[in-house]
C-alpha positions as CSV (number, residue, x, y, z in Angstrom):
1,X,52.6,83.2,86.8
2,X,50.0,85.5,88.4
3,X,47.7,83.4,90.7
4,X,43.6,84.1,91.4
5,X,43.4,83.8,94.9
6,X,40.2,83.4,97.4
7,X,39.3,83.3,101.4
8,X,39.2,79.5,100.5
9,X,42.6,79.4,99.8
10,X,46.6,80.2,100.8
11,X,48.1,83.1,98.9
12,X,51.1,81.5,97.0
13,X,54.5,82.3,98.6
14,X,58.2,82.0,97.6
15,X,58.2,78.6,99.7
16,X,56.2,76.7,97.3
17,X,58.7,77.9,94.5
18,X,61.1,76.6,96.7
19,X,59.2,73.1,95.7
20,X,58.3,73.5,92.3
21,X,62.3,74.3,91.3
22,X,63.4,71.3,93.6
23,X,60.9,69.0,91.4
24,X,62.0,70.3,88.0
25,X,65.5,69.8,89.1
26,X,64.8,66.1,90.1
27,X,63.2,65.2,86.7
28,X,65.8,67.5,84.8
29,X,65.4,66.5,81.0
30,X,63.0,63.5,81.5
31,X,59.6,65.0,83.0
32,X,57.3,62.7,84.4
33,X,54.3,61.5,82.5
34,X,51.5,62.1,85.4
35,X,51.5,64.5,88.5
36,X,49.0,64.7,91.1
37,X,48.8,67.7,94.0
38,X,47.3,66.5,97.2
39,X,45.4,69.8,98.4
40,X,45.6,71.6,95.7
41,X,44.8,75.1,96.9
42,X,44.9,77.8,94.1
43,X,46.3,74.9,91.8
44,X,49.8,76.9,92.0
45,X,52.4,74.0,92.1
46,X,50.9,71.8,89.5
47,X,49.8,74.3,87.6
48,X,53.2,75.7,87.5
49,X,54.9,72.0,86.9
50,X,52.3,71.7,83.8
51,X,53.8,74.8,82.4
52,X,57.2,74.0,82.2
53,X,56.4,70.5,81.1
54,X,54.1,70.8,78.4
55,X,53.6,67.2,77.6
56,X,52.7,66.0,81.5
57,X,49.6,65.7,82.4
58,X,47.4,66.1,86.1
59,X,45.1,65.6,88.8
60,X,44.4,68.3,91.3
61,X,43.1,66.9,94.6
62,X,41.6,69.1,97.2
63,X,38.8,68.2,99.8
64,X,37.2,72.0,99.5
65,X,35.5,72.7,96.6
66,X,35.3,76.5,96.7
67,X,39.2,75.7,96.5
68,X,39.6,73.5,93.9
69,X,36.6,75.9,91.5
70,X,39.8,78.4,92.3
71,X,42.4,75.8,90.8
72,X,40.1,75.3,87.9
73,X,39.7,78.9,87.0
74,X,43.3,79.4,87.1
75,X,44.5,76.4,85.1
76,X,41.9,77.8,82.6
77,X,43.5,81.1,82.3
78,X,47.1,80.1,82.3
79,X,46.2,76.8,79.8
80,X,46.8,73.9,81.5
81,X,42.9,73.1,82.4
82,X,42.8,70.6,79.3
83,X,45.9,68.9,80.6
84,X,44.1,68.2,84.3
85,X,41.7,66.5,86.1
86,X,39.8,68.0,89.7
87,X,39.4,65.6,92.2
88,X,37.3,67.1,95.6
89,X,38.2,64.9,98.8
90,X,40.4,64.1,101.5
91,X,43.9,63.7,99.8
92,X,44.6,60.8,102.6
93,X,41.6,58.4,100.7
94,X,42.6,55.9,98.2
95,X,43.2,55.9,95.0
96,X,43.7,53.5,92.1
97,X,46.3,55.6,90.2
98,X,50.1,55.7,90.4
99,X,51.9,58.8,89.1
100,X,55.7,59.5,89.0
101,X,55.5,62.7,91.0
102,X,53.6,63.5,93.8
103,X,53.7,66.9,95.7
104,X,51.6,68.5,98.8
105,X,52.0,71.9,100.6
106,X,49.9,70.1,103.1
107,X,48.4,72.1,105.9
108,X,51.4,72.0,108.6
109,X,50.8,74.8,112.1
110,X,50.0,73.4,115.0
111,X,47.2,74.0,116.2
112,X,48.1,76.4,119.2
113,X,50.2,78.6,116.8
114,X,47.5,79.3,114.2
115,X,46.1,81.9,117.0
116,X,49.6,83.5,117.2
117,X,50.1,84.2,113.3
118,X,50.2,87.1,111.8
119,X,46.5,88.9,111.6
120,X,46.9,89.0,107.9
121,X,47.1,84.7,107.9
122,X,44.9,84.4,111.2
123,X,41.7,86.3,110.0
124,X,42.5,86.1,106.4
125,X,43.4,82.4,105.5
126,X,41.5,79.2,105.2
127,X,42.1,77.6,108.7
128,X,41.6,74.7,107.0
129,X,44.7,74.9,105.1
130,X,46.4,76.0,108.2
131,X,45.6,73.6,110.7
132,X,48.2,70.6,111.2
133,X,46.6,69.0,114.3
134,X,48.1,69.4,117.7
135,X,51.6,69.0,116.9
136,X,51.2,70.2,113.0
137,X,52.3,67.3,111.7
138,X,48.8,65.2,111.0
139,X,48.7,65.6,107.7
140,X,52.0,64.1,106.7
141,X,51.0,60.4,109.0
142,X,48.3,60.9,106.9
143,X,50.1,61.5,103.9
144,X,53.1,58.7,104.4
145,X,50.2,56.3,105.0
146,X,49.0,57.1,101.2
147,X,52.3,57.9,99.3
148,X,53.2,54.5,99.0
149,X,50.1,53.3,97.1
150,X,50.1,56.5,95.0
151,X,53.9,56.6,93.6
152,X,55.5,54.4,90.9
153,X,58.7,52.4,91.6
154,X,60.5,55.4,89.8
155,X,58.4,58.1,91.4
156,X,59.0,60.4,93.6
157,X,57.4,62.7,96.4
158,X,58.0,66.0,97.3
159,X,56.5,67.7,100.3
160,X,56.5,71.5,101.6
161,X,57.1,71.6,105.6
162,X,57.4,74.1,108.5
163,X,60.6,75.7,108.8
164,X,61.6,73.0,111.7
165,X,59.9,69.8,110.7
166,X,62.4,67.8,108.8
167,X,63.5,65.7,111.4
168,X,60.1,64.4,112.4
169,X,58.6,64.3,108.7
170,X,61.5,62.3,108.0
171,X,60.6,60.0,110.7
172,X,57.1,59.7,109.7
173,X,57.8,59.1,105.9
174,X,60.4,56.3,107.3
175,X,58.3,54.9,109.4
176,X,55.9,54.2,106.6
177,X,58.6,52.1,104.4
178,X,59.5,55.5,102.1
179,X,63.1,56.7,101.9
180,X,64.1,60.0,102.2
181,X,66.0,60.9,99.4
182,X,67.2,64.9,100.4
183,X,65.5,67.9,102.4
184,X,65.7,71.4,100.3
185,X,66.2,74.8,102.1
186,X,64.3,77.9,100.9
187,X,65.5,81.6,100.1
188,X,66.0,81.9,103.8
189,X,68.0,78.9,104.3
190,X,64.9,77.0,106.4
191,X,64.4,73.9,105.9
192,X,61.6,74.1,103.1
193,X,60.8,70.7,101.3
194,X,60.9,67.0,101.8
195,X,62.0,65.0,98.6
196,X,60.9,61.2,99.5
197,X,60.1,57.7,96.9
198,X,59.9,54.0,97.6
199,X,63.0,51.6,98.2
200,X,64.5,50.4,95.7
């Protein structure tokens, strides 16, 4: 799928296909009903989900709403716009609904990296979507604080991470009453995604 991209948003990259196939894998022949994408970017992994399963349906949740006019023009163009909803705020606030699958390419480089990156990311990219707090790892307490109020018993989350943040995203999701349920390498053979749902 060919993405529309903006300064107020990350350029899709083969990590966050490294998601979207984990998540179709999970589901396999039974897709789940309802999806939501906690910062939502360019709407390129739930868009993509809602095009391999025609019948789900989605909300698209990003606290930036240059970003999420970006998500809507691309569901629009690649038809998923009439399956979707756009939500604009802070993906850690509450919210009523519970949906079988959950996913997030959360913002996750520490703080003191971001200066480091490469100038295309540095000067180019929504800081924003970047910045992870001090140790890069804010928006996941953040996120294993919600998860549990936002995924049915027979849902399941799955999170994009840094290269070397299993281990303490693991800890954080555990710490919060979720069970970690298996941790999917990329391409390169990083550590890439966090696949997480509620005890049984």
């Amino acid at each position: 799928l060919d993405f529309e991209v903006s300064p107020a948003v990350l350029i899709p990259r083969p990590d966050s296909e490294t998601l979207v196939e984990a998540a179709l894998k999970e589901f396999g022949a039974t897709p789940p009903a309802r999806i939501i994408d906690l910062g939502t970017g360019s709407g390129c992994l739930i868009i993509s989900l809602l095009t391999e399963w025609r019948d789900a349906t989605g909300v698209a949740v990003d606290i930036s709403p240059a970003a999420l006019d970006v998500a809507r023009r691309n569901a629009d163009r690649l038809g998923t716009a009439a399956r979707m909803t756009f939500d604009c705020r802070d993906f850690a606030a509450t919210c009523t609904e519970r949906f079988e699958l959950v996913v997030s390419n959360p913002p996750y480089i520490a703080d003191g990296v971001i200066k480091t990156l490469e100038p295309d990311v540095r000067a180019f990219e929504p800081v924003l979507a970047l910045s992870g707090g001090a140790d890069g790892l804010e928006a996941y307490r953040q996120l294993a604080r919600t998860l549990p109020g936002l995924l049915l018993p027979q849902g399941s989350a799955f999170l994009e991470i840094g290269f070397d943040q299993a281990e303490s995203v693991t800890r954080i999701l555990e710490n919060q009453g979720l069970r970690v349920i298996r941790i999917v390498k990329d391409l390169a053979g990083h550590d890439r995604v966090v696949a997480a749902n509620l005890p049984a």
